[in-house]
C-alpha positions as a printed Julia matrix, in Angstrom:
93×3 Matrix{Float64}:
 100.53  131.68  43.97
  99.89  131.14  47.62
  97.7   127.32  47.95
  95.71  126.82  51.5
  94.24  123.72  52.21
  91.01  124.92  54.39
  89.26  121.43  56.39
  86.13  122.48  57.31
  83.61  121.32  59.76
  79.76  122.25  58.86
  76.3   121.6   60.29
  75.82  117.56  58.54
  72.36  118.63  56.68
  73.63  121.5   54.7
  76.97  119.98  53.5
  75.63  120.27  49.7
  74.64  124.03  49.96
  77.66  125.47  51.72
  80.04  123.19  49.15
  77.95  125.18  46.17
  78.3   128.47  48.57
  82.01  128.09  49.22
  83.17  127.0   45.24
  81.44  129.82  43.92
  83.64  132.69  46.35
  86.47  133.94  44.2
  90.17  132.61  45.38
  88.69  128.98  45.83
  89.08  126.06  43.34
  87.56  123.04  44.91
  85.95  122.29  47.48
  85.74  118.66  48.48
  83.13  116.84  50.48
  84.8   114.44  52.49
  84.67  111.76  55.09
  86.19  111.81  58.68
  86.62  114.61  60.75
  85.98  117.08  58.77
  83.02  117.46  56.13
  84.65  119.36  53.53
  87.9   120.64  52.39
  88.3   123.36  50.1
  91.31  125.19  47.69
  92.02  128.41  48.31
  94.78  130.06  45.92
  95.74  133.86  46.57
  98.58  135.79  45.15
  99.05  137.18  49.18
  98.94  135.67  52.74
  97.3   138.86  53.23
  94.46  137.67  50.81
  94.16  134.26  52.44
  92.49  136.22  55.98
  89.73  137.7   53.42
  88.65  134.83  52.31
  88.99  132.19  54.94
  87.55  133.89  58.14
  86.5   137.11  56.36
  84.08  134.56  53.8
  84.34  131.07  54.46
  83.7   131.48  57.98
  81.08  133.71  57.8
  78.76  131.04  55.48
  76.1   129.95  57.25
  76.34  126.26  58.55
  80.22  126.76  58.7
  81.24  125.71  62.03
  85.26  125.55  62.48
  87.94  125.67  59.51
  91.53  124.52  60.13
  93.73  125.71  57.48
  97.21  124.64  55.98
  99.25  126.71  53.9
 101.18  124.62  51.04
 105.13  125.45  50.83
 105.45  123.82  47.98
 102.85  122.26  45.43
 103.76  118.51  43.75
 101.2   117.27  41.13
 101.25  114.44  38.59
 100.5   117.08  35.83
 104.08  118.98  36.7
 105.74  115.53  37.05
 105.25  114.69  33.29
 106.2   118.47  32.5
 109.24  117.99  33.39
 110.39  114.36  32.04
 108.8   116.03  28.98
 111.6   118.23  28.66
 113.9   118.47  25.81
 111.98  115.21  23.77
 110.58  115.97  20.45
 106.87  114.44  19.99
């Protein structure tokens, strides 16, 4: 699975309708609304890179209110939840 981070900079009175717009596309997770330079930051998790240019300037982009998006593609994904996985290996409960 192929994880973009997407920052994206919208017009400031429609932030809550293109979050709701944005989460509800297929290949995106979250969407975040956030403080800073950016006003929201979404998820985007394909099984291709060739997926990722469908949905970030082929939909994302092409929302309405969506000004600029500046997107990072994850090598390599480190959560909490995988942490405890894998101390949880090999103990009995």
């Amino acid at each position: 699975m192929i994880t973009a981070i997407v920052l994206i900079k919208t017009s400031v009175d429609r932030i809550p309708e293109i979050a709701e717009q944005i989460a509800a596309l297929d290949s995106v997770s979250e969407v975040f609304s956030v403080t800073g330079t950016y006003d929201l930051i979404a998820m985007v998790r394909v099984r291709q890179h060739e997926e990722l240019a469908e949905v970030i300037p082929g939909r994302i982009s092409k929302i309405p209110g969506v000004e600029a998006t500046d997107t990072h593609v994850a090598f390599r994904t480190y959560s909490q939840h995988d942490l405890e996985a894998a101390f949880a290996i090999g103990l009995d409960s």
